[in-house]
N, C-alpha and C positions, 0 to 999 in steps of 0.2 A: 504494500500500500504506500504511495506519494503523499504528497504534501503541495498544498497549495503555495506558490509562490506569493509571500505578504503585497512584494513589493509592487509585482504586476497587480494584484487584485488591488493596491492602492490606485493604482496608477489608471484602470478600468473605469476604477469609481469615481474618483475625482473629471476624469473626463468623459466619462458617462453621459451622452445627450441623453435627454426629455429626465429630465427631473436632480433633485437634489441627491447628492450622494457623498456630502464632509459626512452625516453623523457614522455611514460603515466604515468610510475609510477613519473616522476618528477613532472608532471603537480598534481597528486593527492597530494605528498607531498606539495609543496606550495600551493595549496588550507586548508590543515589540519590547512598549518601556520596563513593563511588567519582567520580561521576559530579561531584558539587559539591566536590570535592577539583580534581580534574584541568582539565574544561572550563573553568569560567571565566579558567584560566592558556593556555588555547590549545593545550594539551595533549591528544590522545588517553588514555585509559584504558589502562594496559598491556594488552596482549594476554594475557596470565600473569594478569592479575588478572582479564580476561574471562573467560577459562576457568575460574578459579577459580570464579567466580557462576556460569556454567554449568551445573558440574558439581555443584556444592551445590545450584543448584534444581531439577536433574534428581533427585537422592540426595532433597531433600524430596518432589518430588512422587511419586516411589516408594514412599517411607513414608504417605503418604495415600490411596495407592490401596492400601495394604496393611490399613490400615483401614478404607477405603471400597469393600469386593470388587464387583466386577463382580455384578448380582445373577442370583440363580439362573436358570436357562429356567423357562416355565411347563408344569408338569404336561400339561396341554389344548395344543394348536398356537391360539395366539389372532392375531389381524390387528396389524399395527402393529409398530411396537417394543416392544422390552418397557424397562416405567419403571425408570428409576435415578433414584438419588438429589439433593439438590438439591448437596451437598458434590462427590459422582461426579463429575456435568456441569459443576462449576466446575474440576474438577483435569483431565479430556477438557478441555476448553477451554484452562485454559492451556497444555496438553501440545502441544494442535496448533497455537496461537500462542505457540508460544514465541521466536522469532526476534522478532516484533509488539511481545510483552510485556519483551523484554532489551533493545530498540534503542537505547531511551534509552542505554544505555553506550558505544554503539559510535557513534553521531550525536548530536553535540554541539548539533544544531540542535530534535530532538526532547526535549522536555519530558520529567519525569518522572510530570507526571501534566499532564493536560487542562485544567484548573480556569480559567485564563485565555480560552481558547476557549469555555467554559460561560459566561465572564462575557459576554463580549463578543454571548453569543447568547442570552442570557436577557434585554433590554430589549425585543425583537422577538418573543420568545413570549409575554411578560407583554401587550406591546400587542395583539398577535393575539388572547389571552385576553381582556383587557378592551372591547374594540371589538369581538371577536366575529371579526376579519380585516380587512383592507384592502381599500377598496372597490375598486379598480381597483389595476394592475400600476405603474403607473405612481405611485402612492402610496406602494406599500410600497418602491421603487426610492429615490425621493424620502426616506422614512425612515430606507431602510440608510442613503445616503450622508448624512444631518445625524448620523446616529450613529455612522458611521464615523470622521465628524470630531472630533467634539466626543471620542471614548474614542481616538485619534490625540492629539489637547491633551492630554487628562487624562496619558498616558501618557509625554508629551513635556514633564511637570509644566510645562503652559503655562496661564498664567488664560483659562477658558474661556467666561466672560462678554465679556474681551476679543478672544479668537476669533470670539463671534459678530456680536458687535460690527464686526468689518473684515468677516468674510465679506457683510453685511447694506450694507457701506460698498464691494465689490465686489471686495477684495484682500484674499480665503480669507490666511489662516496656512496656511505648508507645511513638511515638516522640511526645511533646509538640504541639502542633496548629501552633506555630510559628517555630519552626523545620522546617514543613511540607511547612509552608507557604516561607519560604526563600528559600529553596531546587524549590518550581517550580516556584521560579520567575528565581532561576538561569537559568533553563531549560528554561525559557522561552522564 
């Protein structure tokens, strides 16, 4: 199971034609506060302050479907569904991932929004874009893992010309045991 990206779904809402949409994206922003308040102390979120975002972004999303009504039936029986709006299918969407879109609060290991993972995967789109793709499997394997490493460095603020340097000299840089082991208790 995924996780709704915070930042996009702010970002939906606030430019969200046909109606008002600060108070969801408010509720998500004071949740993120929530969230960089407590997590990086190793702390859960109260459970009281969970329900509180809850229950506020349940009261916003009510108020946006109060001005984005379900639309009429059509006059004629036509095939298909019938079209709603583009504001509607954003607030149906968060309504039925809403567990998706709050987890950040409750899992300390899940991000507020995506952005990192966008990074980490936009070197491998842009090259697929500019070569057109990788000629064989075994290529683009070979590219994940030199780019696994060297955003590994960069992340582990390690000089990465020196990285490549030993890897190329046959003794890769790797995080220490204790690196690794501090990184997923933060996550934790």
């Amino acid at each position: 199971m995924g996780a709704v990206c915070g930042n996009a779904a702010r970002t939906d809402l606030c430019g969200g034609p046909g109606g008002t949409w600060v108070p969801t994206a408010t509720v998500l922003l004071d949740g993120k506060a929530l969230k960089e308040q407590y997590h990086p102390c190793g702390k859960p979120v109260p459970e009281a302050k969970v329900q509180s975002i809850t229950s506020r972004y349940r009261r916003a999303l009510t108020a946006g479907r109060a001005v984005n009504p379900e639309p009429p039936p059509p006059r004629k029986p036509t095939k298909g569904r019938i079209a709603r709006s583009k504001p509607l299918n954003l607030l149906n969407r968060l309504r039925e991932h809403e567990e998706d879109t709050l987890r950040f609060l409750i899992d300390p290991a899940v991000p507020w929004d995506n952005n990192q993972a966008e990074r980490d995967l936009r070197m491998g789109k842009v090259q697929q874009k500019v070569s057109g793709g990788f000629r064989t499997e075994a290529g683009a394997v070979i590219f994940a893992r030199c780019r696994s490493y060297l955003d590994t460095m960069r992340k582990n603020k390690k000089d990465v010309i020196s990285g490549i340097m030993l890897a190329l000299q046959g003794s890769a840089w790797k995080p220490s045991a204790r690196q690794v082991s501090r990184k997923r208790r933060r996550a934790a």
